[in-house]
N, C-alpha and C positions, 0 to 999 in steps of 0.2 A: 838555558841555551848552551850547556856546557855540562860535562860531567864533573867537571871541577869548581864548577862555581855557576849559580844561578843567574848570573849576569856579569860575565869578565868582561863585557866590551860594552858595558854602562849604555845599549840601547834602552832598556826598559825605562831604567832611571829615569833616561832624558827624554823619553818618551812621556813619561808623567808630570816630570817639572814642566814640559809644554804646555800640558793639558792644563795642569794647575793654574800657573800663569796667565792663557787664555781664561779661563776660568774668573779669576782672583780681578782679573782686569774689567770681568764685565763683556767679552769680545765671544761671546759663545752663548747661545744655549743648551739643553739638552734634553731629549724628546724621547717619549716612549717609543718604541720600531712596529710594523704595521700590524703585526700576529696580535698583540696588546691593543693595540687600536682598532681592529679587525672583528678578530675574533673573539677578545673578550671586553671591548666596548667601554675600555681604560684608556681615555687620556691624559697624561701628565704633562706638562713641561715645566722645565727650571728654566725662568731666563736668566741671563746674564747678570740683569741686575741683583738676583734674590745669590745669585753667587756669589757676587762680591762682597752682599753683605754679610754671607754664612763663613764663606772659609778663612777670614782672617785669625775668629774663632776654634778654629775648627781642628781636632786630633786626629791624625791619619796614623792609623796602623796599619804596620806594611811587614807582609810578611819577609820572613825569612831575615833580615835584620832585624826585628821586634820579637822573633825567636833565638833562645843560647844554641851555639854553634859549637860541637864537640869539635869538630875539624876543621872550622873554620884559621883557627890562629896557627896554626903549623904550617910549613911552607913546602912545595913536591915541585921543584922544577923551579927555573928562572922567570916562569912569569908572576912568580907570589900566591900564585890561587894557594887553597890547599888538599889535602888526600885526596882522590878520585871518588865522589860519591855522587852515585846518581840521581840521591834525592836528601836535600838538606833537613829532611826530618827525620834522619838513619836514628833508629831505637834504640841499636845495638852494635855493642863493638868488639872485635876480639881483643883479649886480654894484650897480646906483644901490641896492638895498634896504639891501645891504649897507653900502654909504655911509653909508645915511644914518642904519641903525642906529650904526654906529661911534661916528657925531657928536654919538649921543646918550646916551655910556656913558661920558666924563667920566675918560676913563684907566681902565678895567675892560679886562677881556677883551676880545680884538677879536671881531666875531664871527667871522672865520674859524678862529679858534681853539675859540671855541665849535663850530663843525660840525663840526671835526674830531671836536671832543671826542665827538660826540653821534652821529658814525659810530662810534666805536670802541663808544662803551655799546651801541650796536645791535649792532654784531660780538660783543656779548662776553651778549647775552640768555643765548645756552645757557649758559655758565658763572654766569650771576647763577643759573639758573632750576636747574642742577643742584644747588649748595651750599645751595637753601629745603629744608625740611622741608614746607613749606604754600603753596598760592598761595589768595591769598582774589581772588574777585570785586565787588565793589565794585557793586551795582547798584540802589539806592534809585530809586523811583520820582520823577521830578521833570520839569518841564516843561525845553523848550529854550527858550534866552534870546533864541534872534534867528528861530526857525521858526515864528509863531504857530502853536498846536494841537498843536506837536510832542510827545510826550512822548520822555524817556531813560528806559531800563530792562532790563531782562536782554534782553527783544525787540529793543532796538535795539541792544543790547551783540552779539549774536549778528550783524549784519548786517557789522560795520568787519569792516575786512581785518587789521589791528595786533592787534586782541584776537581773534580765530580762532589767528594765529600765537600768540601766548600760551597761548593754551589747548592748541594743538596741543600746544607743546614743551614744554606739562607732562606729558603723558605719553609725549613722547619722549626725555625726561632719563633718561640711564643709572640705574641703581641702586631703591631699593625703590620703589613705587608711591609717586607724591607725591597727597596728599588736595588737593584743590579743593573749595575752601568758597564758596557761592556768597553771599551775602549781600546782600539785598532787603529788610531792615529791620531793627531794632534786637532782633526776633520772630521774622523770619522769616528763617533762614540753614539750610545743609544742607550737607553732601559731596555733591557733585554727581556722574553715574554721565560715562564716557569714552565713549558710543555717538556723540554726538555729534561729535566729534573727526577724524569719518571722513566726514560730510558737509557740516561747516561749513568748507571747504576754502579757509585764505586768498585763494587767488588770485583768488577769485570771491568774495570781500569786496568794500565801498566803501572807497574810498581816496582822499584827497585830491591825490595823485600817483599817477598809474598810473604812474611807474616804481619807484616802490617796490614795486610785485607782485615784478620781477625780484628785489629785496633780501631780500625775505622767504619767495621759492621757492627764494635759497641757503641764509639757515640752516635751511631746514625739511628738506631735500636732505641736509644736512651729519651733521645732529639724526641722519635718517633711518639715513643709513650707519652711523653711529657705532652706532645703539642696533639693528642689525642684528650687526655684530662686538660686541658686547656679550652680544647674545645665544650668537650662535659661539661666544666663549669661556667661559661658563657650561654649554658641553656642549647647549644645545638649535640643535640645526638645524633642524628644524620651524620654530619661533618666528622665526630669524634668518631663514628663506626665505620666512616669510607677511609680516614687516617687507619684505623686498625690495621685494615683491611690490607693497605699500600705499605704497614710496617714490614712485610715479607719483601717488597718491590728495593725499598732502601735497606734492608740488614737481609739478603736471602738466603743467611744462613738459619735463621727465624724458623722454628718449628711451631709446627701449629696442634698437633697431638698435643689434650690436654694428659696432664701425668697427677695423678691420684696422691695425697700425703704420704699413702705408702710409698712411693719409686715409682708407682708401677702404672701403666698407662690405662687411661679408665676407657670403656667399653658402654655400649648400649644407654641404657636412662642416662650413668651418669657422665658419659663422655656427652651429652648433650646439656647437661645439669653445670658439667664447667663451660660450656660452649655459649652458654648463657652468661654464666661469672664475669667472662671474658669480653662481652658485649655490653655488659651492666642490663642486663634483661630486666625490664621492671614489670607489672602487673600485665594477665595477659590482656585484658581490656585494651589498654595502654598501647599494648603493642599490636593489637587486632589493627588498631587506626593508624599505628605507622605503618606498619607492610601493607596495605590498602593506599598509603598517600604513596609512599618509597616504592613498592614493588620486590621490597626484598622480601627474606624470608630463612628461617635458622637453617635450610639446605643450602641457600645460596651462601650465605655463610660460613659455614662450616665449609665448602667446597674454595671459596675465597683465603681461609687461610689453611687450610690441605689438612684440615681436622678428620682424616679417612674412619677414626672408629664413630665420632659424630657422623660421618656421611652413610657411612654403612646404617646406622642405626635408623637415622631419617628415611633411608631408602625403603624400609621396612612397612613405613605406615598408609594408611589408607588413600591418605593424599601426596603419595611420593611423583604420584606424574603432574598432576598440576604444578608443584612445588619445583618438578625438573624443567616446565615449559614457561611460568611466566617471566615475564622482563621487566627490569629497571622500570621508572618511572622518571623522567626528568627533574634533577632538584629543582625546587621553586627558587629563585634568587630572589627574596622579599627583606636582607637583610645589611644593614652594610658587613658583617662579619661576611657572609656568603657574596658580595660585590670585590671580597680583596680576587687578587687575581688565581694565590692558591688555592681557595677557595673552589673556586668556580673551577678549577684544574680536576681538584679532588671531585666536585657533584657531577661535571661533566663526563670525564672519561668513563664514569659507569654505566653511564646512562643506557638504556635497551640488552644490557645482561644478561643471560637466563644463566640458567646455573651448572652446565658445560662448558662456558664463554670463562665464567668465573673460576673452572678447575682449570681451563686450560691456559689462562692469562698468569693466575695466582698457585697453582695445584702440583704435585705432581702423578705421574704416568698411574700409580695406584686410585689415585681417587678419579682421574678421567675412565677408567677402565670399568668404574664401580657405575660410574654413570652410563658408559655405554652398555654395558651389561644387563643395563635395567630398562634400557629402552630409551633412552634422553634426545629427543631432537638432537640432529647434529647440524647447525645452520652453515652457512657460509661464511658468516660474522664470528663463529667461535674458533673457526682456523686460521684465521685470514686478520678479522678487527674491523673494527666499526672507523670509518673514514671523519677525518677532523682536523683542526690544531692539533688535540690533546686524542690521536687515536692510539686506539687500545684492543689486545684481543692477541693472541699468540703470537701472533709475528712480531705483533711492536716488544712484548715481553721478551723473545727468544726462545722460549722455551720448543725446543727442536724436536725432541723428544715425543711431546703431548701431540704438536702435530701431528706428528706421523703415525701416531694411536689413531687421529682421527679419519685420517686419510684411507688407512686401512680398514676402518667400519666402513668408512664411507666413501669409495671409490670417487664416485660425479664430485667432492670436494677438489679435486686437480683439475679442474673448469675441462670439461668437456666440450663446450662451445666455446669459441674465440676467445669473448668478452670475459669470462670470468676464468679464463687463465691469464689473461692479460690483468684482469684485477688482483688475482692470485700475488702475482709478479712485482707489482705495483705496491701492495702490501710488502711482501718478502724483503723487496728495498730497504720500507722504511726499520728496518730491523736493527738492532743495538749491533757495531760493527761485530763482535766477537763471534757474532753466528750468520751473517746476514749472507754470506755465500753457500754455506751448509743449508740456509732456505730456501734458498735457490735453487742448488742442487735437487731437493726434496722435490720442490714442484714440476722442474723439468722432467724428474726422473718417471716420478705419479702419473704427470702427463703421459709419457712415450709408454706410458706400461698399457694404457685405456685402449681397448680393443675400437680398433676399427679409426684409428688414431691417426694420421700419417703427417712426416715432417713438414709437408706443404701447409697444414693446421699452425702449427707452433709456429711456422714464420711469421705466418697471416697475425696470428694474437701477436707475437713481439714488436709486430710491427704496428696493430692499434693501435688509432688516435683514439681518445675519449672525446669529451666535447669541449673540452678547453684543448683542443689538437694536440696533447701530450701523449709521449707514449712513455713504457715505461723505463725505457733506456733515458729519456725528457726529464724524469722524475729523478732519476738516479743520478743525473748532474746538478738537480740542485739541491741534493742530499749533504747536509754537511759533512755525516757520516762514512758516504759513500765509500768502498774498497777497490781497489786496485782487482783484484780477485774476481768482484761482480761483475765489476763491466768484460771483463776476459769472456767468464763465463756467459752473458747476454751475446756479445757480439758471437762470438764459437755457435750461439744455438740459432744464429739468422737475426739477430736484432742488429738493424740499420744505423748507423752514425750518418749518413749523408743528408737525409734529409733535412728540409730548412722548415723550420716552425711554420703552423699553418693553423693560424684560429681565424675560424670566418666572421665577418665583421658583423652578425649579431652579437656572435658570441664575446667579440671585443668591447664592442657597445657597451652589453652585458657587466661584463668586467670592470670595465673602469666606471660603470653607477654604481655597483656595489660598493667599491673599496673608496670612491667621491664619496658619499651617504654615509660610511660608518670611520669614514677619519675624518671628517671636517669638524 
């Protein structure tokens, strides 16, 4: 809440001792939120009593004081904080800062001892974050100290690069589902659902150092492998090859080109021979009956993690169109490993894939070109995304770029009728903030370009209801993501604000049995 100190005006603080105390005293429960109760058909709650009995017990590690502080003990100004730094996990310091901290720590720790110290705690997150039973989020509403107008809050929690990583490697921590408790007030706290996790993607966080991107796409990379052989050895391969798979989603600096013991990047047989290594490919028998139950297949794969000389080569053979047209298969949920909620994140979001969907979600611009090239269905669902919780498909990815590959094969993709640029739109939204007006942009653009187009059309679609009376301006307010930028650009192209919500009362009917039925 400050550049100089992560909490100078001790809301946070007392923000938690509330909670705790409510907590410790028995005067609180705390419940999963509806998306977990909803959509993936997880209820939990702690009551009050099982509170009281745990926390007395109980070790909270808290960051930022549970981490060494290089800058923390020097002092910059009359209100005590210390140096101006924008993120108390700084890696790196210049030499006179360091000086001149030293001079003023009086025989304490030096600070180079401090950073070291305060690399290893950063090395060592997966292990703090495997041994919790709970990670709580910390997110009280309060102003920032040095941005007038700023506010801090789950919104701007969602944007840092350090708390993405956080969240991510709590559901990348081996062993049973850890609960994440998201807490916004001494009232309002909840188990927060993991959909999230797969588009608030570190590396396209803020960060006060951009070369702490690279630091935090190793342990995410590291998290990744591990909770992939985690899965292997629990018997599910499903599970361990859709983790692979997502390892590019959390580290995307993650290459997928396998490289030869020479240096050198392997080609043809045997870039498919490592593409196998890489998936623990077992007997083909073996594997006839899983791409039969799964639906995948070594093209869809290799397109999934942008293995372009594997794709190239797959393109080659007898069955390279089948192999470009089938889809996904729903995982079977027959297990409790497959019942945790990441789980069901991971077998869900793939689900109805073909393997376009798969270069343009996971790929890049090289390997989607190799597939349109060769003739690949180009659906609606591979530029746009398959609708859900946990939806997935270029837009929710960002990948801006693939789009606009596709859109270019495929003109009718920028919805040519009402409905499916309103859908377009709709998707475009739900987009990781860093591109989600650039998708925008794309679609509107695509649109006005389509012969025989006129703006009277694009009002008509901005202004579609679906059947829950939403349009896609409706959608974008309850975007948590949502940018300043989108909505400029929606309203500019004819999308209405005035109107007043309008679901017809089947459809409300409707609504409140379903969501009665699957949280009671």
């Amino acid at each position: 809440t400050s550049f100089k100190h992560p909490d100078p005006k001790n809301v946070q603080l007392r923000a938690l001792q509330r909670v705790v105390k409510l907590l410790m005293e028995g005067e609180t429960e705390v419940r999963t939120n509806a998306d977990l109760e909803y959509h993936y058909h997880v209820k939990h709650v702690t009551s009050g009593a099982e509170w009281k009995a745990r926390l007395p017990n109980a070790l909270v590690w808290i960051d930022y004081m549970c981490m060494p502080q290089p800058t923390a003990g020097a002092t910059n100004g009359d209100d005590g904080s210390g140096p101006a730094t924008a993120d108390h996990r700084l890696m790196e310091l210049d030499v006179a800062t360091t000086v001149a901290l030293d001079a003023d720590r009086n025989g304490s720790l030096s600070v180079a001892e401090l950073v070291q110290g305060l690399k290893l705690a950063v090395d060592s997150i997966p292990s703090y974050i495997e041994r919790c039973t709970q990670m709580w989020i910390l997110v009280p509403a309060c102003e920032h100290s040095d941005i007038y107008g700023a506010a801090c809050d789950f919104f701007s929690w969602r944007s840092r690069g350090w708390c993405r990583m956080e969240f991510a490697a709590s559901k990348l921590a081996r062993g049973a589902d850890m609960p994440v408790m998201v807490i916004e007030s001494s009232t309002h706290h909840s188990y927060f659902n993991p959909c999230d996790t797969t588009k608030l993607v570190a590396a396209h966080g803020e960060f006060s150092l951009q070369a702490d991107v690279e630091k935090v796409n190793s342990i995410l990379e590291a998290m990744a492998m591990a909770k992939a052989a985690d899965y292997r050895q629990q018997g599910d391969v499903t599970l361990a090859r859709h983790m692979t798979v997502y390892k590019r989603r959390f580290a995307p600096q993650s290459t997928g080109a396998a490289t030869a013991a020479t240096g050198e990047v392997a080609t043809g047989e045997a870039a498919v021979a490592m593409l196998k290594r890489r998936f623990g490919w077992r007997d083909e028998e073996t594997e006839a009956l899983w791409m039969k139950e799964t639906g995948w297949n070594l093209l869809k794969l290799a397109c999934a993690t942008d293995d372009l000389p594997a794709v190239a080569h797959l393109l080659t053979l007898p069955d390279a169109k089948h192999a470009m047209a089938v889809k996904n298969r729903p995982m079977v949920v027959d297990s409790a490993l497959r019942r945790q909620p990441f789980s069901m994140l991971l077998g869900g979001s793939l689900d109805k894939f073909d393997a376009v969907t798969c270069a343009t979600t996971f790929g890049s611009p090289p390997v989607v070109q190799a597939l349109i090239t060769a003739g690949s269905p180009l659906p609606f669902s591979a530029a746009c995304g398959i609708m859900g919780c946990w939806n997935e498909g270029g837009c929710r990815s960002g990948n801006v770029e693939n789009i606009a590959m596709l859109l270019d094969a495929k003109p009718a993709l920028a919805a040519a009728k009402d409905e499916k640029l309103s859908l377009s739109i709709t998707y475009a939204l739900q987009a990781p903030q860093h591109c989600q007006p650039e998708l925008i942009k794309l679609f509107l653009d695509r649109h006005r370009r389509m012969k025989g187009i006129r703006e009277k059309s694009l009002h008509t679609a901005l202004n579609r209801r679906d059947m829950l009376g939403f349009r896609p301006i409706d959608y974008l307010a309850t975007n948590a993501d949502a940018t300043p930028e989108a909505v400029v650009l929606l309203t500019s192209a004819g999308a209405g604000v005035e109107h007043k919500y309008n679901l017809s009362w089947p459809m409300r009917s409707l609504f409140w049995l379903l969501m009665h039925t699957k949280m009671m």
